[in-house]
C-alpha positions as CSV (number, residue, x, y, z in Angstrom):
1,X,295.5,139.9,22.2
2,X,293.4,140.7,18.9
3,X,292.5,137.3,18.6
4,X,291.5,137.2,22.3
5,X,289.2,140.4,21.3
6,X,287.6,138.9,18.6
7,X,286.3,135.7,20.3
8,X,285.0,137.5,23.3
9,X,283.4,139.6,20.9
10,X,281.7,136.8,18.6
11,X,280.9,134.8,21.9
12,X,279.2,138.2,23.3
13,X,277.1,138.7,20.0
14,X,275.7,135.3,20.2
15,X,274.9,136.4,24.1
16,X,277.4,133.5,25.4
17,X,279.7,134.6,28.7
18,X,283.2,133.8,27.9
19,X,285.2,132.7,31.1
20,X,286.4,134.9,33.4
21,X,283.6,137.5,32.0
22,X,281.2,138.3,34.5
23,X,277.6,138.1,33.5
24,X,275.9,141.4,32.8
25,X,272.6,141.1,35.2
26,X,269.1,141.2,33.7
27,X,269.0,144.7,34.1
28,X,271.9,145.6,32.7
29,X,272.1,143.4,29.4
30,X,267.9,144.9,28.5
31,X,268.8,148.4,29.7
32,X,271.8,147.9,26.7
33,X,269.5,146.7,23.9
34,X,266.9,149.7,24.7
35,X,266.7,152.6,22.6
36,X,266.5,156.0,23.7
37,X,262.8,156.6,23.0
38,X,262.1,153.0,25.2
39,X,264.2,154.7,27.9
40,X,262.3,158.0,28.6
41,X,259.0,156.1,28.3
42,X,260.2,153.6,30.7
43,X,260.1,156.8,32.8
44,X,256.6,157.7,32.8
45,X,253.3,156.4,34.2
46,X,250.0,157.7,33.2
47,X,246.7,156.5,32.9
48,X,244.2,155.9,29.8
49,X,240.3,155.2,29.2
50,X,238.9,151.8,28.7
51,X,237.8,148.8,30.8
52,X,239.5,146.7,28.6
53,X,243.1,147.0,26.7
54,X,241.2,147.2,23.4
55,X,238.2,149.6,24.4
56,X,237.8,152.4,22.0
57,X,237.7,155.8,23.5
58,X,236.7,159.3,22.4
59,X,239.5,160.6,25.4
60,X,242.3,158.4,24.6
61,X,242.5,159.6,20.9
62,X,241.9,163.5,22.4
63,X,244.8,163.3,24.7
64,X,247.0,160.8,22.9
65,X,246.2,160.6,19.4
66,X,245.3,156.7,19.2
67,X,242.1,154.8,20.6
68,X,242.8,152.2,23.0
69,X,244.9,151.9,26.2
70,X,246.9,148.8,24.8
71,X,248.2,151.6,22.2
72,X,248.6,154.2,24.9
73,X,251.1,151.9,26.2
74,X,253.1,150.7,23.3
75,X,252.9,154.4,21.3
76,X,254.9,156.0,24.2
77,X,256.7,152.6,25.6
78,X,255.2,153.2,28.8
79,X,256.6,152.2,32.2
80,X,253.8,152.1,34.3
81,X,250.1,152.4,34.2
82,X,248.0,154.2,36.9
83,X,244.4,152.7,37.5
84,X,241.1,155.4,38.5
85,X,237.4,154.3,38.7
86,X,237.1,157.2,36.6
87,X,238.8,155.8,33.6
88,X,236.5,153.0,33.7
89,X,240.0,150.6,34.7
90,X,238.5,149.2,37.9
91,X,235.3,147.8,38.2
92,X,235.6,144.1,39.4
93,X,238.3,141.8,39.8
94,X,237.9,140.1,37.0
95,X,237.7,142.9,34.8
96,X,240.8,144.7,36.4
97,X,242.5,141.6,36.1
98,X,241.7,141.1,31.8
99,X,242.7,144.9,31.4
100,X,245.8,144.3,33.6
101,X,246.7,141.1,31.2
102,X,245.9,142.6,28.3
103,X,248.2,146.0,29.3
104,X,250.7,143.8,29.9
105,X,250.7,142.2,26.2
106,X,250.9,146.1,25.0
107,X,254.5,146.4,26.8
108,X,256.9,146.9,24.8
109,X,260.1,145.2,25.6
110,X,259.5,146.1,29.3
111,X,256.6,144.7,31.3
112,X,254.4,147.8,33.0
113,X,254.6,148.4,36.6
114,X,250.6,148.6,37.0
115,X,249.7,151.1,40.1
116,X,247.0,152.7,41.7
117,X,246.0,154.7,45.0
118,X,244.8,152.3,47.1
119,X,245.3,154.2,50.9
120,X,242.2,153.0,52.5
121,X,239.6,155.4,53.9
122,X,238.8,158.7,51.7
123,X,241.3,157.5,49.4
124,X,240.4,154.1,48.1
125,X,240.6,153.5,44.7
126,X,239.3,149.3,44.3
127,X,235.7,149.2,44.8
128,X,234.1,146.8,46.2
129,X,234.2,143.6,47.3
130,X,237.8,144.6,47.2
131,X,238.8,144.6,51.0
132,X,237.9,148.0,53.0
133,X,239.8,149.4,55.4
134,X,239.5,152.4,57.5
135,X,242.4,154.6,56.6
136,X,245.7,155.7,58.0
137,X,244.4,157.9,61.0
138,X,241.9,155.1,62.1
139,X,245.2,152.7,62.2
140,X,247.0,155.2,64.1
141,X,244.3,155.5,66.6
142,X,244.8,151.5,67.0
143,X,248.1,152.1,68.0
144,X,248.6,148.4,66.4
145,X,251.5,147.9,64.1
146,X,251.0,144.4,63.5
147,X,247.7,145.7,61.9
148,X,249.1,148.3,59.7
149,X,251.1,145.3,58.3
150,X,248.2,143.3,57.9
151,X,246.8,145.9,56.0
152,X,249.6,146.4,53.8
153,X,249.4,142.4,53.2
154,X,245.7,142.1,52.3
155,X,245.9,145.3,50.2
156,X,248.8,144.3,48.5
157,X,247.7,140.4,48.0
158,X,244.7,141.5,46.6
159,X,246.4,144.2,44.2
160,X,248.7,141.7,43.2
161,X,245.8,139.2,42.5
162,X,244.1,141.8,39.9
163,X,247.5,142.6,38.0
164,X,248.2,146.0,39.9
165,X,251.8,145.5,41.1
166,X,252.5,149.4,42.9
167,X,250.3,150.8,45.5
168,X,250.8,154.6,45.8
169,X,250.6,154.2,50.2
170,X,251.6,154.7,52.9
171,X,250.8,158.2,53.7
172,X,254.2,159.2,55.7
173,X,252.8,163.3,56.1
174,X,252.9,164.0,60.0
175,X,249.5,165.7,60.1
176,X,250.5,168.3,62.3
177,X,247.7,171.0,60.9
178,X,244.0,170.2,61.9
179,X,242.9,172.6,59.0
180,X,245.0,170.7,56.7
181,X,242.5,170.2,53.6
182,X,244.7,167.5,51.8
183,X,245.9,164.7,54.8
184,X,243.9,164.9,57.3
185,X,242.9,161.4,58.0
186,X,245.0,160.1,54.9
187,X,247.8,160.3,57.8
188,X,248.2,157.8,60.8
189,X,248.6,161.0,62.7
190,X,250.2,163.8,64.1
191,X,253.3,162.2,66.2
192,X,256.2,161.5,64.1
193,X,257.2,158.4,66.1
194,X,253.8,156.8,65.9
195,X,253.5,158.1,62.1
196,X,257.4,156.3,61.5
197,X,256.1,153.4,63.4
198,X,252.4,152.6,61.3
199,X,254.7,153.8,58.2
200,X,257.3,151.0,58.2
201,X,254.8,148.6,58.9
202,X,252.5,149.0,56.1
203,X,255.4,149.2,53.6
204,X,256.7,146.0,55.2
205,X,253.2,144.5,54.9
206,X,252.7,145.8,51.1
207,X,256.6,144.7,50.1
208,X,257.7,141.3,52.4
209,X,253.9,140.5,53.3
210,X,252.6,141.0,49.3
211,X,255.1,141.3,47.2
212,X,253.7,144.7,46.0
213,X,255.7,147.6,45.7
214,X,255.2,150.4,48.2
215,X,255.7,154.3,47.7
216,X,255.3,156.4,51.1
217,X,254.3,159.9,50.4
218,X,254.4,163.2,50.3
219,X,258.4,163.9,50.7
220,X,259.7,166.2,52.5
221,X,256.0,166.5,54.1
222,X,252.7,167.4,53.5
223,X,251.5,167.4,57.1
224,X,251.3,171.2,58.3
225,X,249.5,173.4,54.9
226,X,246.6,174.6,54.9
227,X,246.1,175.0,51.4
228,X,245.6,171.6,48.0
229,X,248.6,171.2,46.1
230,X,245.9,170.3,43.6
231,X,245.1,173.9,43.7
232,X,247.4,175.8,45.0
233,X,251.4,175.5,46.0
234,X,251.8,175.2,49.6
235,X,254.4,177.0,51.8
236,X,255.8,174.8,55.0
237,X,257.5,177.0,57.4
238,X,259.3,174.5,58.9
239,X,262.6,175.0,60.1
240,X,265.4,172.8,59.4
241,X,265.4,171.7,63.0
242,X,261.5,171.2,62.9
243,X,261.5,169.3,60.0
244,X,264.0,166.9,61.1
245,X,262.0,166.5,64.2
246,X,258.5,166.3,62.6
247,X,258.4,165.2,59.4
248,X,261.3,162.8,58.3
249,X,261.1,160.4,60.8
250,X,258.1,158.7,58.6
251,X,261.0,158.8,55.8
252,X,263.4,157.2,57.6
253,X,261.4,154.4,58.3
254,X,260.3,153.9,55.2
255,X,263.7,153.9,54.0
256,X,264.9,151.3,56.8
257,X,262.1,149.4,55.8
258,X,263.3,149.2,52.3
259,X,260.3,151.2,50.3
260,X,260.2,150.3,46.4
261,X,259.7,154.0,46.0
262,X,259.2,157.8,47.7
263,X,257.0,159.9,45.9
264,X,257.3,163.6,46.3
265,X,255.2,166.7,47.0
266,X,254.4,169.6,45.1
267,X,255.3,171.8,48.4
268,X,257.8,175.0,48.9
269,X,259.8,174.6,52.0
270,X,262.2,177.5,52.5
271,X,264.4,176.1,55.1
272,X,265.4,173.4,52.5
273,X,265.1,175.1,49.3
274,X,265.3,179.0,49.2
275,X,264.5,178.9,45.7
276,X,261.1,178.8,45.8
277,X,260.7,175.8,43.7
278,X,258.4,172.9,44.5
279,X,260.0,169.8,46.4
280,X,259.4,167.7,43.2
281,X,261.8,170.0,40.7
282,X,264.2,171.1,43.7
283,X,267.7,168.8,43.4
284,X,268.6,170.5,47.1
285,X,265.9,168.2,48.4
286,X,265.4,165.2,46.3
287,X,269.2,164.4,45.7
288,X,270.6,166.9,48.4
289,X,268.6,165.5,51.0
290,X,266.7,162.4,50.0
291,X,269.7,160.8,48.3
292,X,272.2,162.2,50.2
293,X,271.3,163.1,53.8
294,X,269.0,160.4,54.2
295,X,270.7,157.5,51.5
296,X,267.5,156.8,49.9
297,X,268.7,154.7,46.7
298,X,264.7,153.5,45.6
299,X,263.2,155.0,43.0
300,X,261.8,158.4,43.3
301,X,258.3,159.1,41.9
302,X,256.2,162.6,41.3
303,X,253.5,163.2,42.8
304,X,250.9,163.5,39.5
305,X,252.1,166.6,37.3
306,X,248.0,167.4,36.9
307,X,248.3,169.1,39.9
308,X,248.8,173.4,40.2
309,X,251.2,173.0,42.7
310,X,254.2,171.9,40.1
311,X,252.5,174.3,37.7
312,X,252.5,178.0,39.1
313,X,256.0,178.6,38.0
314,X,257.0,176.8,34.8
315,X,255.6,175.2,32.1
316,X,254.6,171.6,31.4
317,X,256.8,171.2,28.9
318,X,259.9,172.1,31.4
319,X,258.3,170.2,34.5
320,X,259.3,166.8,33.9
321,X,262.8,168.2,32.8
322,X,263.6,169.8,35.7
323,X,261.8,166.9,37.3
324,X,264.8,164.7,36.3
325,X,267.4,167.1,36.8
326,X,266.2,167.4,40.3
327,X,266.7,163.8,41.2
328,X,263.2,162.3,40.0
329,X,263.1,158.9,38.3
330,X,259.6,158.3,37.6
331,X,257.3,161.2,36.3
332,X,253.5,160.9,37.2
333,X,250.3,161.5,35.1
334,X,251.9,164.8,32.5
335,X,249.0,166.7,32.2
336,X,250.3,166.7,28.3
337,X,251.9,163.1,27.6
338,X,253.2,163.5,24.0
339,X,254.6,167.3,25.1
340,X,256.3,165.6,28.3
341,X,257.7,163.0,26.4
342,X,259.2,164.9,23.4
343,X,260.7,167.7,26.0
344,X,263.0,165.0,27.8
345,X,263.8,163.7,24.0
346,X,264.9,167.1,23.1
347,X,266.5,167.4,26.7
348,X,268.6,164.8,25.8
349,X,269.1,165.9,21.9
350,X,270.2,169.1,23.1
351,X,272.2,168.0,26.0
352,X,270.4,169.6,29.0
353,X,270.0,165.8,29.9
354,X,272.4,163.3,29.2
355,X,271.7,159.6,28.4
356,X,273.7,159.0,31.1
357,X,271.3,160.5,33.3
358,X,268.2,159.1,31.7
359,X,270.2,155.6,32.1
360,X,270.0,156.1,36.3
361,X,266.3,156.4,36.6
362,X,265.8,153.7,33.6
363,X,268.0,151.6,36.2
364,X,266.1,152.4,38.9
365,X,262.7,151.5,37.5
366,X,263.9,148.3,36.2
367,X,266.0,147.4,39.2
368,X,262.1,148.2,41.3
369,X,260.3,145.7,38.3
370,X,263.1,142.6,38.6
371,X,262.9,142.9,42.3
372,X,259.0,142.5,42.4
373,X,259.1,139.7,39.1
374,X,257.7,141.7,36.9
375,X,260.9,141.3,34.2
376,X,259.5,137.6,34.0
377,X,256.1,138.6,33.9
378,X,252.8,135.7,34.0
379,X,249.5,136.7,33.5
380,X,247.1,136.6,36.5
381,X,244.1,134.2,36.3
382,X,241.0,136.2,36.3
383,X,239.3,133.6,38.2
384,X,241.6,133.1,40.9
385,X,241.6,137.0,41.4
386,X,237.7,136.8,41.6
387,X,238.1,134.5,44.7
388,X,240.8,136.2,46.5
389,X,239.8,140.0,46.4
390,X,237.4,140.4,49.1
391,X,237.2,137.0,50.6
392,X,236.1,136.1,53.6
393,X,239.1,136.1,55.6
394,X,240.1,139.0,54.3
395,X,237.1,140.8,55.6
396,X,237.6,139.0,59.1
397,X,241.5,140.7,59.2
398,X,240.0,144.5,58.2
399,X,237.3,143.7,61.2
400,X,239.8,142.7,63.2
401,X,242.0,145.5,62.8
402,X,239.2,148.1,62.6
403,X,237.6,146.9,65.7
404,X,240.5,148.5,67.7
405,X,240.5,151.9,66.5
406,X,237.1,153.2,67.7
407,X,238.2,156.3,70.1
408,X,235.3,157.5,73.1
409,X,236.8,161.1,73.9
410,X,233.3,161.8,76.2
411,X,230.4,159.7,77.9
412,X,228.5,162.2,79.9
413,X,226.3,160.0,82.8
414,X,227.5,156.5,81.1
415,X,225.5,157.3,78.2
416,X,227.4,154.2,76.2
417,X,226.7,151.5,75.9
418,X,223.1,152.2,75.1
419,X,220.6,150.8,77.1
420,X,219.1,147.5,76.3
421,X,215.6,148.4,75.0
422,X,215.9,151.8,74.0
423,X,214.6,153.1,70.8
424,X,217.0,154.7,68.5
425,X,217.7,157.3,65.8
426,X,220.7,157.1,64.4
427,X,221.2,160.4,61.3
428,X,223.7,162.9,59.7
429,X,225.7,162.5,56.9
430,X,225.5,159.9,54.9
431,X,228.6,158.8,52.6
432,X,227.1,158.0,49.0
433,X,229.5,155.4,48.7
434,X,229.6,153.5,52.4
435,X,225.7,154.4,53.1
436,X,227.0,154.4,57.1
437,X,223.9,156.1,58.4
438,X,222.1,153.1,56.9
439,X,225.0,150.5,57.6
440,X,225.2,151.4,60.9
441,X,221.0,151.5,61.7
442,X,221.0,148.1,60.2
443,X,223.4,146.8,62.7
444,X,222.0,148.8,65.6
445,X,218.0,147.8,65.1
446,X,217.5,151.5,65.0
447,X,215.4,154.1,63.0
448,X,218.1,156.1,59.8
449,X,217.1,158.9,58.6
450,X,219.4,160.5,56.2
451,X,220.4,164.2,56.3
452,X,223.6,164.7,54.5
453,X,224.4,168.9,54.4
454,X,220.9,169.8,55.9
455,X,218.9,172.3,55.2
456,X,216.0,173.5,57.6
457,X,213.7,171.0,56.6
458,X,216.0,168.4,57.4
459,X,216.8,169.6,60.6
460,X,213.3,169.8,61.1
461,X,212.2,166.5,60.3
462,X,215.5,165.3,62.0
463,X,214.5,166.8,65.2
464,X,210.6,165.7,65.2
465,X,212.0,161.9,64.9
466,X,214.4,162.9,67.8
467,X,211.2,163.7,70.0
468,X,209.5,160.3,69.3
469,X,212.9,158.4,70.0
470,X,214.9,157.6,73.2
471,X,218.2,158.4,72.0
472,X,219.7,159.9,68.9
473,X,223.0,158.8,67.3
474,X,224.3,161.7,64.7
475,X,227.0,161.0,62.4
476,X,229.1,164.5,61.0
477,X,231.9,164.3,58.8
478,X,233.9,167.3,58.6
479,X,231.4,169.7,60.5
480,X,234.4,171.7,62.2
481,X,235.2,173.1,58.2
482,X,232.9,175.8,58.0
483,X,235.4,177.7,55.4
484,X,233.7,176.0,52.0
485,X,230.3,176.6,50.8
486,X,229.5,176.2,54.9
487,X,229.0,172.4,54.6
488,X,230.1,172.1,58.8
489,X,227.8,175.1,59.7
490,X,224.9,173.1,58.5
491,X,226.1,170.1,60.3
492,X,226.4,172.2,63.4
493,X,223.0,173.5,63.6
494,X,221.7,169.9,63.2
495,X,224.0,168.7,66.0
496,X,222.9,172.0,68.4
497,X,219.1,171.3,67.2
498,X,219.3,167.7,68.1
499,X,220.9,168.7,72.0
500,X,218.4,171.0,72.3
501,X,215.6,168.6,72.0
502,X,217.1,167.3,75.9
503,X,217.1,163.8,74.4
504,X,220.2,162.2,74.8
505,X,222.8,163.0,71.9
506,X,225.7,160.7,70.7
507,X,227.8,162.4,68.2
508,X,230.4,160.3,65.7
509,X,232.4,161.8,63.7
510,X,233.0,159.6,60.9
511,X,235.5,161.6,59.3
512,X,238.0,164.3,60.9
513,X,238.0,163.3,65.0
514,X,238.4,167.4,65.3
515,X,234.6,167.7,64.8
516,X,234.2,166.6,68.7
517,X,235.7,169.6,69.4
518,X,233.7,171.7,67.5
519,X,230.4,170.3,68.5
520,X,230.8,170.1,72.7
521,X,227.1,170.0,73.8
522,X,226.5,166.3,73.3
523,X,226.4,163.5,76.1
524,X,228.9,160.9,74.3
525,X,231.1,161.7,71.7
526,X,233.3,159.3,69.1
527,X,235.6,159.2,66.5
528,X,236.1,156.7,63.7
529,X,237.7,158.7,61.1
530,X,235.8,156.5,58.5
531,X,232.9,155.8,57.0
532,X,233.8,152.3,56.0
533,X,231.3,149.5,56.5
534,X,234.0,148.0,58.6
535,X,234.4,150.9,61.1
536,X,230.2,151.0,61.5
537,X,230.3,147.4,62.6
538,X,233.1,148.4,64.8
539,X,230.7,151.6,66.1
540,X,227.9,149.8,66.8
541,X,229.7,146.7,68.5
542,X,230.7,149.9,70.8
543,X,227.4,151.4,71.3
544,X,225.9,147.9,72.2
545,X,228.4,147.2,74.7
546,X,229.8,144.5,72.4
547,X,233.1,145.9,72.5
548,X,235.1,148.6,74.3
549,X,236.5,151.5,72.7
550,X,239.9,151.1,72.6
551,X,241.2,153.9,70.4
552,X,243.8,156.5,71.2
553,X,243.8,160.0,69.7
554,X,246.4,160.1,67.1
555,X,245.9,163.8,66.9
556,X,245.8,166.2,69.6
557,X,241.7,167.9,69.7
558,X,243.1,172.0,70.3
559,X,241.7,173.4,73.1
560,X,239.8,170.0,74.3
561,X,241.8,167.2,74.2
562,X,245.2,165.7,74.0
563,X,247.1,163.9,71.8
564,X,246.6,159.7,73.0
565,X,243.5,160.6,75.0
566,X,240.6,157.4,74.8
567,X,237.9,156.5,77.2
568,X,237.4,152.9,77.6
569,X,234.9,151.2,79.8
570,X,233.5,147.2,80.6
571,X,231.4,145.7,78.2
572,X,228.2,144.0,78.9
């Protein structure tokens, strides 16, 4: 028997499987040769400053003590990297694509998951001529699953393409709160079988479609606060019963559909967790119910521990502690990386933590990277990435889907389509980064004239070019929120100026569809719920008479209209 011992032991060291000694997977046998300081950074993702791996910066070497991002990554054995325009990590494909490369090379041991927040819409992270699409609500409007999983598989092809290997989407929050300042339109909408529906679908698109890890968001729901957890720490007064009516089916789905990951919210919900803690350090929900209720076995990520709402009650140097004890696995954006990372070392040195523990969610993260081929990573080919992001039948897919979600709630006297002939204003708000008051002049032959948050003189001005024109077309974007700095309120006297003119009015809300409800004098009214370039194509193929609007309301309008209501009518 000794002798037996000792072979299998000399054949193990020189990594040979003896017969009849099962292979240890990939995961396994590099989880074994990993130290306990590669482990706990295998659990953190974060972001640094620099356009390139090697770029010297002033705020990498404030908040992490060395200069570049490649030695952000290798002085804390990083597990994933998280991409902002504001960190000067995406600019163009090509660019991303170098940083990703040379990111990669950093790695120690363990090849990065590379990630970023591309959700379409207000959240959209890859600039152009990345692909544009209009956002979760707009998709819910289109009532078109097939397009949520085309969406998925453009965004993900495209991430893939540039290095970025996680997308932090689909929005699974049931937005069940019009004054909800944090969904909103982030969310396919407020019916939990259509949210479960669009939710499954774009992971399915992003993981089978892309190969590109998904994460649906904001467990156990985000959909009904009205108050940031950027800011603040919202309170959901769910019931048991209401939340597993409202807000898991999206979570289900996800899970059915096999989602890479489920990232948490910084939220209190009572009827789950008396304790007042936030969903992302409360074990009752993460392993209670996520693991065990629902059977989730993905990874679980934070949402980013920046934000107040997994501050108010302890300090950073506990939160990603009681993070892990909790159930997470993956620990987004510490505010303090080196304190994060030394208080789950002395966790584990002191035995709050065991390695054992630390071992699961190390498992989990590599078990997520050798399912998406990142354990035998390539580098991408800058070149190649140039050519697919934003191609040209890319753009044709997010026209196609877009094209379906514009939603006509009101058309006074057949108002729409416009008239042939008729001259045209078209104003509002404009969207600094989309230009749709412009876009969508361009494509109509009309007259723009830009107001964004208008003051008299604009409403002035808007109104004399109302008086010389036969129709106005206004564009709002949130003008029902008259609760901050009274952006809507301006909005809203522009809009009531413009009726009272006796010119026909066409409102659009390109943002929130609950600003047709606030604004009720005009003759037509739309939604779009985005500014994209792709949704004003879609608007004025609508106002021409190019295309009927055949959007549903994903949300119900209180007090005006329902849930699933859309006018349609014959194009020319």
């Amino acid at each position: 028997m000794r002798t037996r011992t000792v072979a299998l032991l000399a054949l193990a060291a020189l990594g040979v499987p003896a017969a009849g000694v099962p292979k240890a997977s990939p995961v396994d046998a590099l989880l074994a040769r990993m130290t306990l300081p590669e482990k706990v950074g295998q659990l953190f993702t974060t972001y640094a400053y620099g356009s390139d791996a090697h770029t010297v910066s002033a705020e990498n070497r404030r908040l992490y003590g060395v200069d570049t991002p490649a030695e952000v990554v290798a002085k804390y054995h990083l597990g994933g990297v998280i991409y902002f325009a504001w960190t000067n990590s995406l600019q163009n494909p090509r660019q991303i694509a170098t940083l990703s490369n040379g990111l990669q090379a950093a790695a120690t041991r363990v090849p990065l998951a590379i990630s970023t927040d591309q959700e379409h819409g207000v959240v959209t992270r890859m600039p152009a001529p990345a692909t544009q699409f209009p956002g979760g609500m707009a998709l819910g409007a289109g009532r078109d699953p097939a397009g949520a999983y085309r969406t998925g598989q453009v965004t993900g092809r495209e991430l893939r393409a540039v290095g970025i290997t996680q997308a932090w989407a689909p929005v699974a929050d049931v937005n069940v709160n019009p004054a909800n300042p944090v969904i909103g339109v982030r969310s396919f909408g407020s019916d939990p079988g259509l949210a479960a529906t669009m939710t499954a679908s774009q992971v399915l698109g992003l993981q089978r479609g892309a190969n590109t890890s998904a994460a649906a968001k904001h467990f156990p729901g985000h959909g009904d606060t009205a108050t940031d957890s950027h800011t603040g720490l919202p309170v959901i007064t769910h019931t048991r019963e209401e939340w597993q009516r409202v807000d898991a089916p999206p979570f289900r789905a996800a899970i059915a559909a096999g989602a890479d990951a489920i990232m948490s919210a910084h939220i209190v919900v009572p009827a789950l967790d008396p304790s007042g803690d936030p969903a992302t350090l409360s074990k009752p929900i993460l392993t209670g119910l996520l693991r065990g209720e629902l059977g989730y076995r993905g990874v679980i990520v934070t949402d980013s521990l920046e934000m107040a709402g997994v501050r108010q009650k302890y300090g950073d140097e506990r939160v990603p502690v009681l993070a892990l004890k909790a159930g997470a696995d993956m620990l987004l954006m510490p505010p303090n990386m080196q304190v994060a990372y030394d208080a789950v070392l002395g966790a584990v040195a002191s035995g709050e933590l065991t390695e054992a523990r630390i071992d699961e969610s190390v498992r989990r993260v590599l078990t997520l990277k050798q399912k998406r081929g990142l354990l035998t990573w390539q580098p991408v080919d800058p070149e190649a990435a140039a050519r697919t992001v934003g191609s040209a039948g890319n753009v044709r897919v997010a026209q196609a889907v877009t094209d379906r979600t514009i939603t006509a709630v009101r058309n006074e006297g057949g108002l729409l389509p416009l008239a042939e002939g008729r001259s045209v204003l078209v104003t509002g708000w404009n969207s600094s980064a989309t230009n749709n008051v412009t876009t969508l002049a361009g494509e109509l032959g009309a007259t723009p004239l830009v107001t964004g948050l208008p003051d008299d003189a604009k409403i002035a001005e808007a109104v004399t070019a109302a008086n010389a024109h036969d129709v106005t077309v206004v564009l709002t974007s949130r003008a029902w929120d008259t609760t901050t700095a009274d952006p809507g309120g301006r909005q809203q006297a522009l809009v009531k100026a413009l009726v009272a003119t006796g010119k026909p009015v066409v409102l659009v809300a390109v943002r929130d569809p609950y600003d047709v409800g606030s604004l009720p004098g005009t003759g037509a009214a739309l939604a779009t719920y985005s500014s994209s370039v792709v949704s004003m194509k879609a608007l004025a193929k609508v106002l021409r008479g190019d295309l009927p609007p055949r959007g549903k309301l994903p949300v119900e309008i209180p007090g005006h209209y329902p849930y699933g209501y859309g006018l349609s009518w014959s194009v020319r």
